[in-house]
N, C-alpha and C positions, 0 to 999 in steps of 0.2 A: 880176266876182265876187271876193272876198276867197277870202284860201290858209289857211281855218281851215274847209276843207270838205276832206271825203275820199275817195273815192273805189273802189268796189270793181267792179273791171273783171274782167268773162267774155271770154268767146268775140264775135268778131264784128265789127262795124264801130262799133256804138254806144256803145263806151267811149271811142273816140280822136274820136269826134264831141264826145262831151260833155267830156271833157279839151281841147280844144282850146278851148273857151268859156272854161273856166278858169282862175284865176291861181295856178300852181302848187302844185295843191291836191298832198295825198297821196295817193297812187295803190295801192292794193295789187292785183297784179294774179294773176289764176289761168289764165293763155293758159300752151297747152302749152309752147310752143315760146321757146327766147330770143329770137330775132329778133320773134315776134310782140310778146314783153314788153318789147322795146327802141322797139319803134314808138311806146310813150308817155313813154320817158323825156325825151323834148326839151319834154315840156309837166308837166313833173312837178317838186313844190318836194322829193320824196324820191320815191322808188319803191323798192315792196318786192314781189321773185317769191313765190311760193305756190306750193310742186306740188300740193296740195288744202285746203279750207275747214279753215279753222283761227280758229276767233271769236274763244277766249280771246286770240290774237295781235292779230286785227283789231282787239282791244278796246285792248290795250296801246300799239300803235302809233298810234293814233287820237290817243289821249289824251297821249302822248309828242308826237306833233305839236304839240300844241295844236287838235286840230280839235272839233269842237261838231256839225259837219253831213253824213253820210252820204249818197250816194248808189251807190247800186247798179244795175249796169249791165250787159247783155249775159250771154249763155246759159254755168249750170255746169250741167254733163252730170251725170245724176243717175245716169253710171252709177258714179260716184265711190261713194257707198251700198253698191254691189253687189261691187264689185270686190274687195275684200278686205275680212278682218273687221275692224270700225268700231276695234278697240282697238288695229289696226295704223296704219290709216290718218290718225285724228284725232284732236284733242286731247280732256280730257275734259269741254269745255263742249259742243263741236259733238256731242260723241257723246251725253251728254246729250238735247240739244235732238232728234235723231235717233228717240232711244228713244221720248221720250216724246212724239212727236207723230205726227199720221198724217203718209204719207212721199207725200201728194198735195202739191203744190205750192201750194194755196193755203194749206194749211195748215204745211206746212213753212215759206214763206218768211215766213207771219205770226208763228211764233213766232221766226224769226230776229231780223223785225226789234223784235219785242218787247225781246230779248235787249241790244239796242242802247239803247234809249230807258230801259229801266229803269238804266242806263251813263250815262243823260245826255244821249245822243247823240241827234239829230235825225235823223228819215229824210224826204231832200228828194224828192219828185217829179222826174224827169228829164226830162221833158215839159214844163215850166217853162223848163228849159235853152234847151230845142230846139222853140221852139214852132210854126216855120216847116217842119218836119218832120210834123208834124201832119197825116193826110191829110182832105181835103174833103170833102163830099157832091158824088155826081156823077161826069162823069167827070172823070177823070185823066189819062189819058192819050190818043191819036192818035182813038180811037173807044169808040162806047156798045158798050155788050153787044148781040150780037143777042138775036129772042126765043126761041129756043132758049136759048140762056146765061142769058137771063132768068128762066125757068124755072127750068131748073137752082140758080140762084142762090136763086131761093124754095124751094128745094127744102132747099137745101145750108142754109140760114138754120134750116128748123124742127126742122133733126135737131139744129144747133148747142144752139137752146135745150135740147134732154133731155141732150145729151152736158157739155155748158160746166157747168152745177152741180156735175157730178161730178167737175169737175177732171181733165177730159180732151177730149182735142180739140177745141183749140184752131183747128185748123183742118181743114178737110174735100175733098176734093176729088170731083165727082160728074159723070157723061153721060150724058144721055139720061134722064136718072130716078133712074139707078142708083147707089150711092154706090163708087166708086172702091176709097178708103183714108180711115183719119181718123187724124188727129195722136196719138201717144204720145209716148214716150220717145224715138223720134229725132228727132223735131225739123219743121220744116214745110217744110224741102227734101228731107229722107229722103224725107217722108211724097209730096212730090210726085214723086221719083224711081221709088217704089212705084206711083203711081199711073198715070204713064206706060208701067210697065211694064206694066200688067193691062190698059189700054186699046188698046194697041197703036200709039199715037201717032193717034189719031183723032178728037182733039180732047177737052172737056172744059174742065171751070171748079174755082175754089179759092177757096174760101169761106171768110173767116180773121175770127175774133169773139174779144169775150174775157165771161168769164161776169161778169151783173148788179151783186154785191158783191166785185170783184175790187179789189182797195185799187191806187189808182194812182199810190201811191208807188215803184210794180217792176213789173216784168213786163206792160208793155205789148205787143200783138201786133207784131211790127217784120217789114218787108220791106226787102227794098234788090235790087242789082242780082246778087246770088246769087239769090236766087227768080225773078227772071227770066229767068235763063238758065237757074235749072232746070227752068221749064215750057216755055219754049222747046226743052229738050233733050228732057222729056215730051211734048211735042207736044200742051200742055196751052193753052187760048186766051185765056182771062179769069179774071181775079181782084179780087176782091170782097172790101173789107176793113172796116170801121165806122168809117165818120167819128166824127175828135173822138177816139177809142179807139185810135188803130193809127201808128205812126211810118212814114214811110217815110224810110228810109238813103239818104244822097244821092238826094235828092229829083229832082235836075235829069237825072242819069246816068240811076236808074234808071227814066224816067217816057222818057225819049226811047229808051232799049233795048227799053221794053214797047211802042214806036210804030215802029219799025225792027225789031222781030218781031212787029205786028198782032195784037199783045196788048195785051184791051181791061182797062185798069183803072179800078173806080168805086167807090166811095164810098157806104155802103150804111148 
């Protein structure tokens, strides 16, 4: 890849996947922590920290690079929004963009990337990058779902569709019929940690979609070896993600940890 692509890395595994394919592109990053923000600088042609979204910046430095192609990548915690008042925290484009859009995530992050391309700037699909990360139809990993899980699974699929329009719940987790917990604002290991608890570790399945017109330039559904050990911690058995729609993070690690805890994963 050419280093006239940029880069805006969250939370998680999926930025230093995708920096890693690249040839030192610009990285702007918004991980809490230094050390998480140093983990990409050995793939980075500049790197710049962020302690919150800041566009009018992201806009400036893009363009200072010379970059032309956005990508955006890995989870900002929306509780940034909430935390303090928006005139403390951000500049006055993001706050902006803030005000005037609903503060749902499809619609938030459409008008982001709007912000961008009327800039000039391209927003790349990430999925493009990593297309080997892509998960399959089928299974995935060690075993099929039983038909119990099976169930479940159809069960957990048709709530998705009413919940996934509204820009929520993302993902679901459900036993015996019954629905568990379903994805919000923290996120799809909160949501599974929530779910374990209410179950009492007695099994259950996680059913993870993303809605119909969800632009797949951002915000694809991602798993990796965090989700697996936090249903193995819930004592949660299978997970059910859409082929073609869904990343899986370290595909090799986390597909032999879902068969070393007989956790079944498929492709739906």
């Amino acid at each position: 890849m050419n280093n006239n692509i940029a880069l805006i890395a969250g939370e998680g595994a999926l930025p230093l996947a995708i920096a890693q394919k690249l040839d030192k592109p610009l990285i702007l990053t918004l991980r809490r922590s230094r050390s998480e923000a140093e983990s990409l600088e050995a793939y980075a042609g500049k790197l710049v920290c962020m302690n919150s979204p800041n566009l009018g910046r992201c806009v400036r430095e893009i363009k200072n690079f010379g970059a032309d192609t956005l990508i955006m990548a890995g989870r900002v915690p929306k509780r940034f929004i909430y935390s303090m008042p928006l005139v403390i925290l951000f500049d006055k484009l993001t706050r902006d963009i803030i005000r005037q859009s609903s503060r749902d995530d499809h619609s938030l992050l459409g008008a982001i990337v709007k912000v961008f391309e009327r800039e000039g700037i391209k927003v790349m699909p990430y999925w493009q990058i990593l297309p080997e990360f892509i998960a399959a139809e089928g299974k995935l990993a060690s075993r099929e779902p039983s038909l119990s899980e099976r169930k479940d699974i159809d069960y957990g699929r048709e709530i998705l569709r009413v919940t996934l329009p509204c820009s929520f719940g993302q993902a679901i987790a459900v036993s015996g019929g019954c629905v568990l917990a379903v994805e919000a604002m923290e996120g799809t290991d909160a949501m599974i940690q929530r779910a374990g608890s209410l179950s009492g570790r007695k099994g259950g399945v996680v059913v993870k979609m993303m809605r119909e017109d969800q632009d797949l330039r951002y915000d694809l559904p991602t798993i990796g070896v965090k989700t697996i050990e936090a249903m193995h911690e819930a004592g949660l058995t299978c997970l059910a993600v859409q082929a073609g729609r869904t990343l899986i993070i370290e595909p090799d690690e986390t597909l032999k940890l879902a068969g070393k805890y007989n956790i079944a994963v498929w492709g739906i």
